[in-house]
C-alpha positions in Angstrom: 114.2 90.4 113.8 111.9 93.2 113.2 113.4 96.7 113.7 112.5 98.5 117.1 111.2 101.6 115.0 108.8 99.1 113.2 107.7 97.4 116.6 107.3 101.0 118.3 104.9 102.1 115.5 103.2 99.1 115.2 102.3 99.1 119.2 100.8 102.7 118.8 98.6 101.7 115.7 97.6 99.0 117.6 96.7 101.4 120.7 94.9 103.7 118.2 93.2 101.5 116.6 89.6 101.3 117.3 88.0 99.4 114.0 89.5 96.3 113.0 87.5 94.9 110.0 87.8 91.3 109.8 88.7 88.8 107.1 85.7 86.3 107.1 86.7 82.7 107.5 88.1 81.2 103.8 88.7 78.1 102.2 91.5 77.1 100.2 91.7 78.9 96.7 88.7 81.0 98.2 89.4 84.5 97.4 87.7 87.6 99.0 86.9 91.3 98.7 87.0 94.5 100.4 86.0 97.0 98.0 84.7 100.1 100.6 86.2 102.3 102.0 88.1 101.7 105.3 89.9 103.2 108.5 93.2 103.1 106.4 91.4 104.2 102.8 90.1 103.4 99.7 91.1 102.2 96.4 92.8 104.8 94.8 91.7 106.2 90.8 94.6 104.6 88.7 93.4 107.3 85.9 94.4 110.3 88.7 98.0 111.1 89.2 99.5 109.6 92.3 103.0 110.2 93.9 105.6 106.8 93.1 106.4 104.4 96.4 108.6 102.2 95.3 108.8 98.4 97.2 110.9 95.7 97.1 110.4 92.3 98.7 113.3 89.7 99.5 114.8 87.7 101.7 118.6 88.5 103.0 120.2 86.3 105.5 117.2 84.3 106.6 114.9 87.1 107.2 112.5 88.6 105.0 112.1 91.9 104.4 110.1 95.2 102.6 112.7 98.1 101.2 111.5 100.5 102.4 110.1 99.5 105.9 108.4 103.1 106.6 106.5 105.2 104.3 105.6 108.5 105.0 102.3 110.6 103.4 99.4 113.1 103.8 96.0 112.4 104.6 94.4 112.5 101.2 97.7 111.3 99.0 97.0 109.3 96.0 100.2 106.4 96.2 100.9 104.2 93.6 103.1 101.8 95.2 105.2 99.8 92.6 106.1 96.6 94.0 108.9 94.7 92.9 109.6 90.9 94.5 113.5 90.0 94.2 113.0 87.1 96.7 113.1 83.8 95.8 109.6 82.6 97.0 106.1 84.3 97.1 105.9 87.6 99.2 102.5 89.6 99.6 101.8 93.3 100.1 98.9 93.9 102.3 97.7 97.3 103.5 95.9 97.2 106.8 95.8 98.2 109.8 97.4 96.3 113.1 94.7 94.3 114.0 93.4 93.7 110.9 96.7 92.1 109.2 96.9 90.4 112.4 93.4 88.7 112.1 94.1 87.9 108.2 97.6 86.3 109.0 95.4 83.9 111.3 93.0 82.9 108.8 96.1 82.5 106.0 97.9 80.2 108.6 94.7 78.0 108.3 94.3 78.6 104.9 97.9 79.1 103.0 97.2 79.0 99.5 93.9 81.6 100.0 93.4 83.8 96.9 93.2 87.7 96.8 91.2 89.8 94.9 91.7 92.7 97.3 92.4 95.9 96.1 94.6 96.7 99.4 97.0 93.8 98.3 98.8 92.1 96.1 100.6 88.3 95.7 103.9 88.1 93.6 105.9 85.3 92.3 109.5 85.5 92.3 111.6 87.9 90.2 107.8 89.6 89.5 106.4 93.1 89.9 102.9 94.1 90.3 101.3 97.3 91.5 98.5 99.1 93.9 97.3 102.3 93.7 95.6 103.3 97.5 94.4 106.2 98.5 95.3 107.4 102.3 91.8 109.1 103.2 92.6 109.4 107.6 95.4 110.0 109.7 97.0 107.2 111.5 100.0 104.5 111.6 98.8 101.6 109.5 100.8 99.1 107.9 102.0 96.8 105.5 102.7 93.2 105.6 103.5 89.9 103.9 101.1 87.2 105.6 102.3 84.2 104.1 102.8 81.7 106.8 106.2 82.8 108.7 106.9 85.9 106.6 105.6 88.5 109.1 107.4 86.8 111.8 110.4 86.6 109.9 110.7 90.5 109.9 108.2 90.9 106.5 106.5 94.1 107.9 106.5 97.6 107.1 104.6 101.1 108.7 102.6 103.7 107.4 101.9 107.0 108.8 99.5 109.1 107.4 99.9 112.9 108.7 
């Protein structure tokens, strides 16, 4: 069950958001790219200093889940998000907005074992961390997902708001 704060925010970024950017279609093992800069960022410099989100992926109970769930910054923050999976099975950690995440999950249901080379996201095996360093460049309520077949509907979803 995904937590009514989560739902809440995700229904007004999907009401404020005006630009989805679309994954192309993909084949299996088919990897793709967004390397410019979009409604929810850019790439941040891993060379610049940046302010620590920690994230942890898992499942608990039969759901799946990101700890934290909301993450709070200012337009223009640098965020290196260190991202730790405790789960037992892959989790992913994509950056995006509503629609877009929404649009990718569709195109991963068809295509489950699609690569990412995607600075906005990352893939980990169990008991693995990895890391992304994004920065927020608008304000907005974006959001961050696992799109894994099942995972997003199994609670594996978390918001962003950039002030």
């Amino acid at each position: 069950m995904i937590p009514k704060r989560v739902l809440a925010a995700i229904a007004v970024a999907g009401l404020m958001s005006t630009t989805a950017i679309a994954a192309p279609g993909h084949k299996p093992g088919e990897g793709h790219n967004h390397a410019d800069e979009t409604e929810y960022g850019k790439p941040g410099d891993p060379k610049k200093p940046a302010r620590i989100v920690q994230v942890v992926m898992r499942e608990s109970d039969g759901k799946m889940m990101f700890l934290p769930d909301l993450v709070k910054v200012r337009k223009g923050d640098q965020i290196r998000f260190q991202l730790r999976n405790n789960g037992e099975i892959d989790h992913e950690f994509v950056i995006g907005t509503v629609d877009e995440n929404q649009k990718h999950m569709k195109a991963m249901e068809k295509n489950p074992d699609m690569e990412h080379d995607d600075p906005n996201s990352k893939r980990l095996k169990p008991k693995t961390k990895g890391e992304i360093v994004w920065q927020f460049t608008e304000a907005g309520t974006f959001e961050f997902a696992c799109l894994i077949p099942g995972h997003y509907q199994s609670g594996m979803v978390g918001v962003i708001v950039v002030e």
